[in-house]
PAVOMI-296323 format. One record per atom (N, C-alpha, C, CB): residue number from 1; atom name; x negated, y, z negated; residue in one letter. Coordinates in nm, 2 decimals. Glycine has a CB too. Layout:
N
{NUM, CA, {X, Y, Z}, a}
...
END
This chain:
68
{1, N, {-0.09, -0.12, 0.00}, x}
{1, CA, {0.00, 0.00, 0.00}, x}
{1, C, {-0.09, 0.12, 0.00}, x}
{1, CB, {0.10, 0.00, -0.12}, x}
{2, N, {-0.04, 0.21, 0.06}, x}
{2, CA, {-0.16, 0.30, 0.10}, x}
{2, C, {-0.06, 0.41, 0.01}, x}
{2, CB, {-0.21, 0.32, 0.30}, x}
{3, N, {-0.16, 0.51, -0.06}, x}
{3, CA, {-0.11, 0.63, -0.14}, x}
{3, C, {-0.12, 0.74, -0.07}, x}
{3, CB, {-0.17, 0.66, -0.26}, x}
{4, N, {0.01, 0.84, -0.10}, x}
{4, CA, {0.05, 0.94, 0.02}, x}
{4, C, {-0.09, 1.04, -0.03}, x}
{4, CB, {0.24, 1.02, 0.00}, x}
{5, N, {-0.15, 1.16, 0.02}, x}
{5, CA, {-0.21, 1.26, 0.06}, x}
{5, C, {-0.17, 1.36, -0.07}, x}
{5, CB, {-0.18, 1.29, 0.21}, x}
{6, N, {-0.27, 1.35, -0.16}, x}
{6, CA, {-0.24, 1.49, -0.27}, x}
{6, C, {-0.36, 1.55, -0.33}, x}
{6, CB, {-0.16, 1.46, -0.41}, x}
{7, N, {-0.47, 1.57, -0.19}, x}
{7, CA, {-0.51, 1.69, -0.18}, x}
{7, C, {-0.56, 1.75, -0.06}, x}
{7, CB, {-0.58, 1.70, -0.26}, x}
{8, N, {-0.61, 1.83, 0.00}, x}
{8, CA, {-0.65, 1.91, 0.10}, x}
{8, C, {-0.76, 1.86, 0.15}, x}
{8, CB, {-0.67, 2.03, 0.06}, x}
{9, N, {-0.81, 1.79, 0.25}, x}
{9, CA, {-0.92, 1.74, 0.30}, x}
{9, C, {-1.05, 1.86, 0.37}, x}
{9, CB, {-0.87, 1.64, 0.40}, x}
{10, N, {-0.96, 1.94, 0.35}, x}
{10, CA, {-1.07, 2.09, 0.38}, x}
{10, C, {-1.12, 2.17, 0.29}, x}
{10, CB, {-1.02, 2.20, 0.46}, x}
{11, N, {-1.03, 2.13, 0.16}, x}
{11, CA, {-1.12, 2.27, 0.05}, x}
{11, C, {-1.10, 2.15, -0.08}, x}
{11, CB, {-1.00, 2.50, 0.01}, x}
{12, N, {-1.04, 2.05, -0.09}, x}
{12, CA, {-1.05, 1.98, -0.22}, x}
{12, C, {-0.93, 1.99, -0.34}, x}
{12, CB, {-1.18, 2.03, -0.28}, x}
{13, N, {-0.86, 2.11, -0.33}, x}
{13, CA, {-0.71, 2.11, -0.42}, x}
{13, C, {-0.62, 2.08, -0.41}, x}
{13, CB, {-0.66, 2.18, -0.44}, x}
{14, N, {-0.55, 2.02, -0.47}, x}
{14, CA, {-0.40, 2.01, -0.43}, x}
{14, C, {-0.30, 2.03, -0.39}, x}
{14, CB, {-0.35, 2.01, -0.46}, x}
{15, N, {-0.25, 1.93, -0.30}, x}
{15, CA, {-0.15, 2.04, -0.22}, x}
{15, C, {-0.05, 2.10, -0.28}, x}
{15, CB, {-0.07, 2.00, -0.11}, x}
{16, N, {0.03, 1.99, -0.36}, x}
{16, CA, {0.13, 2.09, -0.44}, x}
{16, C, {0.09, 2.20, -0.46}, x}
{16, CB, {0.17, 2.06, -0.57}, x}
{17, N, {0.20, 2.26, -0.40}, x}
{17, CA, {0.22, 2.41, -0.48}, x}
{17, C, {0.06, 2.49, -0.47}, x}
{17, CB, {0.28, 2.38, -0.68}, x}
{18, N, {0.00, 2.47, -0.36}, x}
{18, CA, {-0.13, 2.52, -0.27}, x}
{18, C, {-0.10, 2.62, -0.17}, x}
{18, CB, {-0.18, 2.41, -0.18}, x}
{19, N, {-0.19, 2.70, -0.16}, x}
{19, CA, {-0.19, 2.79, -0.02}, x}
{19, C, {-0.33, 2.68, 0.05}, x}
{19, CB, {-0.24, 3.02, -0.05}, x}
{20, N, {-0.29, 2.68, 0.19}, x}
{20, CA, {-0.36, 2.67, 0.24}, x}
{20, C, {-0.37, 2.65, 0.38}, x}
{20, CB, {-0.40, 2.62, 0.19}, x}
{21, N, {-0.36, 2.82, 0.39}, x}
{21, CA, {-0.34, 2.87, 0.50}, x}
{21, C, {-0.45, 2.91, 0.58}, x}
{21, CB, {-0.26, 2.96, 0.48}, x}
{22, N, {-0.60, 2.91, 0.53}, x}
{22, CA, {-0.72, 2.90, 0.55}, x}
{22, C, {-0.75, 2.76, 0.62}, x}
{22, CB, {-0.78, 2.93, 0.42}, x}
{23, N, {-0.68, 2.68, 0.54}, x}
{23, CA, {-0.77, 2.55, 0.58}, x}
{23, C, {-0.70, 2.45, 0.69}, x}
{23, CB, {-0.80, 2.46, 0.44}, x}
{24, N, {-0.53, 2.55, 0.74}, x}
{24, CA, {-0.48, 2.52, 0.84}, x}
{24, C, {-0.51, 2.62, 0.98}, x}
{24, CB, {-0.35, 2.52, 0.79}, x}
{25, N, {-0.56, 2.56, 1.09}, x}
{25, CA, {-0.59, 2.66, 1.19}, x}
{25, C, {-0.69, 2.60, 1.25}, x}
{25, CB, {-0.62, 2.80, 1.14}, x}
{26, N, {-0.67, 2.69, 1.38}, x}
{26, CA, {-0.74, 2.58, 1.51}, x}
{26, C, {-0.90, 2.56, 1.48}, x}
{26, CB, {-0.74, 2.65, 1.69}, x}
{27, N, {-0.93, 2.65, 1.40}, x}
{27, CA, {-1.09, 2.59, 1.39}, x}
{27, C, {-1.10, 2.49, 1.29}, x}
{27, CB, {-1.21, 2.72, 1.35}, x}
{28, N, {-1.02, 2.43, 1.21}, x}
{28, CA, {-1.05, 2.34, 1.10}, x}
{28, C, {-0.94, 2.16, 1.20}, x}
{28, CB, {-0.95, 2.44, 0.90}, x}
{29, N, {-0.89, 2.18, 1.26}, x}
{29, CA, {-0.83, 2.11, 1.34}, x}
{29, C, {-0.89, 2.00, 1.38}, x}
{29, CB, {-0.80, 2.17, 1.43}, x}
{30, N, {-1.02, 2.06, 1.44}, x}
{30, CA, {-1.15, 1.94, 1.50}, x}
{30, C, {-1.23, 1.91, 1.40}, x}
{30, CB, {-1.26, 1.99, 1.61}, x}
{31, N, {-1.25, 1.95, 1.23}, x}
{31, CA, {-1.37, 1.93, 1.17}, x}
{31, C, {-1.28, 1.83, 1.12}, x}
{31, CB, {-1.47, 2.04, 1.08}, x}
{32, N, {-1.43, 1.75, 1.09}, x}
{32, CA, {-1.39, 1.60, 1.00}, x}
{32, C, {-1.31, 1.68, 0.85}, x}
{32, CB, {-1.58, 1.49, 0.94}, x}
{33, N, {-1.23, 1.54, 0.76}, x}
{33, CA, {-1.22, 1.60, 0.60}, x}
{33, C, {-1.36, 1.60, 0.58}, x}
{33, CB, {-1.13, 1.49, 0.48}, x}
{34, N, {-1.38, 1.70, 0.43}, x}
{34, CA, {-1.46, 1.72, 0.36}, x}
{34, C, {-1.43, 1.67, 0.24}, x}
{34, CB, {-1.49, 1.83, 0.36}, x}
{35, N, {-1.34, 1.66, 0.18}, x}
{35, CA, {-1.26, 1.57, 0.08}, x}
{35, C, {-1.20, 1.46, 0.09}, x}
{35, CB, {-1.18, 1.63, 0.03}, x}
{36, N, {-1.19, 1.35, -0.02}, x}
{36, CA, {-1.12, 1.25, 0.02}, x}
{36, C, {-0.97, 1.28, -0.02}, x}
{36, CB, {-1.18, 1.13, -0.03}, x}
{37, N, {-0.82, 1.28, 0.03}, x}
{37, CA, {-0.71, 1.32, -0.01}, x}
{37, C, {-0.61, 1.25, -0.11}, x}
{37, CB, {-0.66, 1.32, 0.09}, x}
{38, N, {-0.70, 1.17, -0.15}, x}
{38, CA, {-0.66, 1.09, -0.29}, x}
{38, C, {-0.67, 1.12, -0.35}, x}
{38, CB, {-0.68, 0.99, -0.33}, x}
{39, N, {-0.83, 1.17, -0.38}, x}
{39, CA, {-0.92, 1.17, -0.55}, x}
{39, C, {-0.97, 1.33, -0.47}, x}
{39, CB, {-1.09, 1.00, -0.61}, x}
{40, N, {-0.99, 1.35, -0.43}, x}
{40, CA, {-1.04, 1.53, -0.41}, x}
{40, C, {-1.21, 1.50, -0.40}, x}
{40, CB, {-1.00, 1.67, -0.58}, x}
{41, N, {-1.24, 1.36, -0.45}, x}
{41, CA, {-1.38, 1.38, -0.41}, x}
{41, C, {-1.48, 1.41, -0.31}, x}
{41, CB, {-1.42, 1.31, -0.43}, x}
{42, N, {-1.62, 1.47, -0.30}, x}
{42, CA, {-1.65, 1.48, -0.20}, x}
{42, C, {-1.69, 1.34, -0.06}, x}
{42, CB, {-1.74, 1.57, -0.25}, x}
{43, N, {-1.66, 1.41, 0.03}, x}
{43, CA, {-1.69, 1.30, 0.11}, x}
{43, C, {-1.86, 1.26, 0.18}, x}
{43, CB, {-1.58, 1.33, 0.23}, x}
{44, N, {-1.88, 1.19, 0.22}, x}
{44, CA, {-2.02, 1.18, 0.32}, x}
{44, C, {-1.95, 1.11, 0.41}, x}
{44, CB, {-2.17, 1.10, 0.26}, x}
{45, N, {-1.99, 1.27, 0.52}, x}
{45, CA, {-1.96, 1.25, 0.63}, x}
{45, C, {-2.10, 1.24, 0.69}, x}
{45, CB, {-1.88, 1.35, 0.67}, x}
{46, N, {-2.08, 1.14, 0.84}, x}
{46, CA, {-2.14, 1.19, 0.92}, x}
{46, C, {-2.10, 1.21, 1.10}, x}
{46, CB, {-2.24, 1.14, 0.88}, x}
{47, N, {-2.16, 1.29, 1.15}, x}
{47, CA, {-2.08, 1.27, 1.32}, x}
{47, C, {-2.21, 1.31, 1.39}, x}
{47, CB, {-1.92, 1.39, 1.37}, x}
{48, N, {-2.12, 1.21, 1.51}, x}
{48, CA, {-2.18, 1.17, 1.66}, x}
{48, C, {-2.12, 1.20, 1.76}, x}
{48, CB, {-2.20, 1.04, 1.69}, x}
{49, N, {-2.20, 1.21, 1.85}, x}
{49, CA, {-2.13, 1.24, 1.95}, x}
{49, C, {-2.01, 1.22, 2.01}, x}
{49, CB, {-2.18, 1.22, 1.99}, x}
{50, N, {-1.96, 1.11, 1.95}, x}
{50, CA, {-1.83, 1.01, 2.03}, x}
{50, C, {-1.72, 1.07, 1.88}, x}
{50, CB, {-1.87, 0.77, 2.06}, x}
{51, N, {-1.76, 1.11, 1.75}, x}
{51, CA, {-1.65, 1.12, 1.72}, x}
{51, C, {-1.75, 1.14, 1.53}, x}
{51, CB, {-1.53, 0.97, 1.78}, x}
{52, N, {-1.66, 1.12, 1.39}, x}
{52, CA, {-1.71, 1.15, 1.29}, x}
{52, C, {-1.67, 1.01, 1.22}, x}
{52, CB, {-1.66, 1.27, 1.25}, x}
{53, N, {-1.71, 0.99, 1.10}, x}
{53, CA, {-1.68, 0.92, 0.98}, x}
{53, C, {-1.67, 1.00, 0.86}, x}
{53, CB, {-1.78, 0.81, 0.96}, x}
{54, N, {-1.59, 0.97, 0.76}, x}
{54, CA, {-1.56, 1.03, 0.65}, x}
{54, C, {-1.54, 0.91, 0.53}, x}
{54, CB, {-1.44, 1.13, 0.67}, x}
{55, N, {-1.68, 0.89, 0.43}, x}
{55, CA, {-1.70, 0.78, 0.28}, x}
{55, C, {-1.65, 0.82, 0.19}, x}
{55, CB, {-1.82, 0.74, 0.22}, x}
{56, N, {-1.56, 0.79, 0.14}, x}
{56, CA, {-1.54, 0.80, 0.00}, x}
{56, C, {-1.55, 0.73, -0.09}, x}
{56, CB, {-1.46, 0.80, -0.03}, x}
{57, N, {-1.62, 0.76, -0.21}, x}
{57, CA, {-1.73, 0.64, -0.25}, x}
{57, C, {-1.62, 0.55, -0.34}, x}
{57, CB, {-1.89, 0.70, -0.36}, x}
{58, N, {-1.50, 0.63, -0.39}, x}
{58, CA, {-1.41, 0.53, -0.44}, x}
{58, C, {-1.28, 0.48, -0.31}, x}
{58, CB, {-1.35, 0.61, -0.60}, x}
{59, N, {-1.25, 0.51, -0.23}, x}
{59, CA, {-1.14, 0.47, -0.13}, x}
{59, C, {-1.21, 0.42, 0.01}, x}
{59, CB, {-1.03, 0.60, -0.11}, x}
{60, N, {-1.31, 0.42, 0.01}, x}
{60, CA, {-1.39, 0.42, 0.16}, x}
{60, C, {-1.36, 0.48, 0.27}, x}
{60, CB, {-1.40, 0.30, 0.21}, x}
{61, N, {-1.43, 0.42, 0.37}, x}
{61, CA, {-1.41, 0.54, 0.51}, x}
{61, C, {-1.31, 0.54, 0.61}, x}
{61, CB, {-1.52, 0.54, 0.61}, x}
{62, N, {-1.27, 0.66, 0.65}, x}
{62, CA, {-1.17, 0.72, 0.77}, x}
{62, C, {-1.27, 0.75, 0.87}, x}
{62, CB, {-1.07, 0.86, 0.72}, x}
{63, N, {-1.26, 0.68, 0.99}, x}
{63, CA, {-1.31, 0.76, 1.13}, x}
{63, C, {-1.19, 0.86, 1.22}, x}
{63, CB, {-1.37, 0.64, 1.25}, x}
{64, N, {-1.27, 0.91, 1.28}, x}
{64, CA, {-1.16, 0.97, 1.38}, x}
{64, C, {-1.08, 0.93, 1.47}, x}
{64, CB, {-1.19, 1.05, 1.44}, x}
{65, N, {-1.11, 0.78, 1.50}, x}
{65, CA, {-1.05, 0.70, 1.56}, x}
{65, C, {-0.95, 0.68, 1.52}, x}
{65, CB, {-1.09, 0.61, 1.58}, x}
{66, N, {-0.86, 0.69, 1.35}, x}
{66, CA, {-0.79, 0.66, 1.31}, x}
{66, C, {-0.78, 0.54, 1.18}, x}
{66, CB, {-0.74, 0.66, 1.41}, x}
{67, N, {-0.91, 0.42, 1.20}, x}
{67, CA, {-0.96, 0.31, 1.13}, x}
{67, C, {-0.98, 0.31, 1.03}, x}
{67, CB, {-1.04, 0.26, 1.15}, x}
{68, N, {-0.99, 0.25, 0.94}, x}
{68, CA, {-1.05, 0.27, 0.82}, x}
{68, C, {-0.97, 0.25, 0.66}, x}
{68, CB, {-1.10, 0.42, 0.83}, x}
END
């Protein structure tokens, strides 16, 4: 069972009751998360040419393929 998204993969806070209107918009669109959207931890990312990966050391990784 996969847990729904409660926090921001671009700045790390919570969405409830969040602005984040910064971290919605066409330039944040293409960057990988920087957070993981479970636990807010930080992620290690890295990207290639063909696309990104995003680790979360407690939920593991999302690519941009969609996998993970």
């Amino acid at each position: 069972m996969t847990e729904p998204a409660a926090y921001c993969v671009h700045c790390g806070r919570s969405l409830a009751g969040g602005e984040h209107a910064g971290c919605h918009n066409p330039r944040t669109a293409l960057e990988p998360p920087r957070f993981c959207p479970r636990c807010a931890r930080r992620m290690v990312v890295q990207v290639t040419p063909t696309g990104w990966t995003a680790r979360c050391s407690r939920h593991g990784a999302c690519t941009s393929g969609g996998t993970g």
